[in-house]
C-alpha positions, 0 to 999 in steps of 0.5 A: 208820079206820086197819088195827088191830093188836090192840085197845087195852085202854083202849077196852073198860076203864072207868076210873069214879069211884065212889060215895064213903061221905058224910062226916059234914058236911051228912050228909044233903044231903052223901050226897044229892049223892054218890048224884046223882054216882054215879047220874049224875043230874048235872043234880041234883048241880050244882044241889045244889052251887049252893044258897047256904050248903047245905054249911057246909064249904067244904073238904068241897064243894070235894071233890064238886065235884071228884067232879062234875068228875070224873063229868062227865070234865072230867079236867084241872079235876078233877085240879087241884081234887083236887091242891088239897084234897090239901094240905087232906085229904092222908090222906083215901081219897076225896080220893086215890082221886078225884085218882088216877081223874083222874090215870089218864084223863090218863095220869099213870101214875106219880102214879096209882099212888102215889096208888092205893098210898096208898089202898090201904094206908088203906083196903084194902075199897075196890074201886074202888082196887083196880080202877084198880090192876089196870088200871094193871098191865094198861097195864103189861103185868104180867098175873100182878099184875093178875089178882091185884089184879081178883081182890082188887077183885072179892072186895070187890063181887063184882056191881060190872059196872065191875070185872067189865067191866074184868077181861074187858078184861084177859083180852082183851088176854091173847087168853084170849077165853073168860075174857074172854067169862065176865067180859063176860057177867057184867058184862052180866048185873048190867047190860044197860043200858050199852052198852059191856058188850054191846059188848065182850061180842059182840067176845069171842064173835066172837073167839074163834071164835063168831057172837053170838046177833045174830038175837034182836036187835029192833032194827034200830040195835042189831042193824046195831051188833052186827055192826060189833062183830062185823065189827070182832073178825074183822078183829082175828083176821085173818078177813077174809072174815068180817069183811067179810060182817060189815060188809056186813051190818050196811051193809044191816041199818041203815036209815039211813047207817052210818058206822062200819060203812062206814069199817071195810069201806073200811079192811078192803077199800079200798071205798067202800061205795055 
């Protein structure tokens, strides 16, 4: 691992694809779909979408086909079959909303905030718009327009942990560690499931100035991760000394060969670990 600078923003954010509101065609099997997507229960939504003559218009399974694409980040396709359906539903939220989401992974910056615009100015209660747009204004470095516009994504779905993790990412970035921490605590909170919120939680703490409360951490795996993370934070806060007790520790903490843990001690001190 190369020496970090500061963290890239794009390594704590979470750029999703949300769940659509069903469309009035196939009612039924049309929002059994979308709630399969949104879920990740992608098995399901593909078999779904591969019941012969179960969608009766062709436009309408076209565009959860690209919300599957979408969900299973196969970015480019997504973005060519919703760049399609544009010229079909050129109006409608979902459509661009998606096409922007694709558009945002594959960095076409521009294009996504066109399309973000757009949505928001036909459909201003959907958060997930809101959210990709204030992530953009953080990629841009426009700090005083992106707290504005997480705040407006988090007044619609104040418990969504996405957006919430994503606003502890731009305060991060800000090195406003305590803000930071408050929006990954909450994020945790909503859900303790995913990984990445807990992630970014302990490398807030940690720099900040604080050690995560690791010895509650049962699991050996769980715990020897943790303390890579926060290994990796006072290595970014330029505590060297603390970031290589870190590493150690997580070295020995995990019963198998932990590779991150070693390739950031290289990186930090020059040394192979044994």
């Amino acid at each position: 691992m190369l020496r970090p600078g500061w963290i890239r923003l794009s390594a704590m954010l979470l750029v999703a694809s949300g769940a659509a509101a069903a469309g009035t065609d196939d009612g039924r099997y049309v929002a059994g779909i979308e709630r399969a997507i949104a879920a990740g229960r992608l098995t399901q939504a593909e078999a779904m979408l591969n019941v012969p003559d179960a969608i009766a218009n062709p436009v309408e399974r076209q565009r959860l086909a690209a919300s599957f694409l979408l969900a299973r980040h196969e970015d480019e396709k997504a973005a060519d079959l919703f760049g399609v359906l544009l010229q079909s539903m050129p109006h409608d939220c979902r459509v661009e909303e998606g096409a922007a989401t694709a558009a945002m992974r594959l960095r076409r910056y521009e294009q996504a905030g066109s399309l973000l615009a757009s949505v928001i100015a036909t459909c201003p209660d959907r958060a997930l718009a809101w959210g990709h747009l204030a992530i953009l204004y953080d990629i841009q470095g426009r700090w005083d327009a992106s707290a504005a516009v997480h705040r407006q994504a988090l007044a619609i779905e104040p418990d969504n942990p996405a957006l919430l993790n994503n606003a502890g990412a731009s305060m991060f970035a800000q090195r406003r560690f305590r803000e930071a921490r408050d929006y990954f605590q909450r994020a945790v909170q909503r859900d303790p499931v995913t990984e990445r919120y807990r992630n970014n939680l302990d490398i807030a703490i940690v720099a900040g100035g604080k050690a995560p409360a690791i010895d509650d951490e049962s699991d050996p795996e769980r715990r020897s991760l943790r303390l890579n993370n926060a290994g990796y934070a006072a290595w970014l806060a330029d505590d060297r000394t603390t970031a290589e007790a870190y590493f150690n520790k997580s070295i020995e903490t995990s019963a198998y060969r932990f590779r991150a843990a070693e390739t950031n001690l290289e990186g930090l001190t020059g040394k192979v670990a044994p």
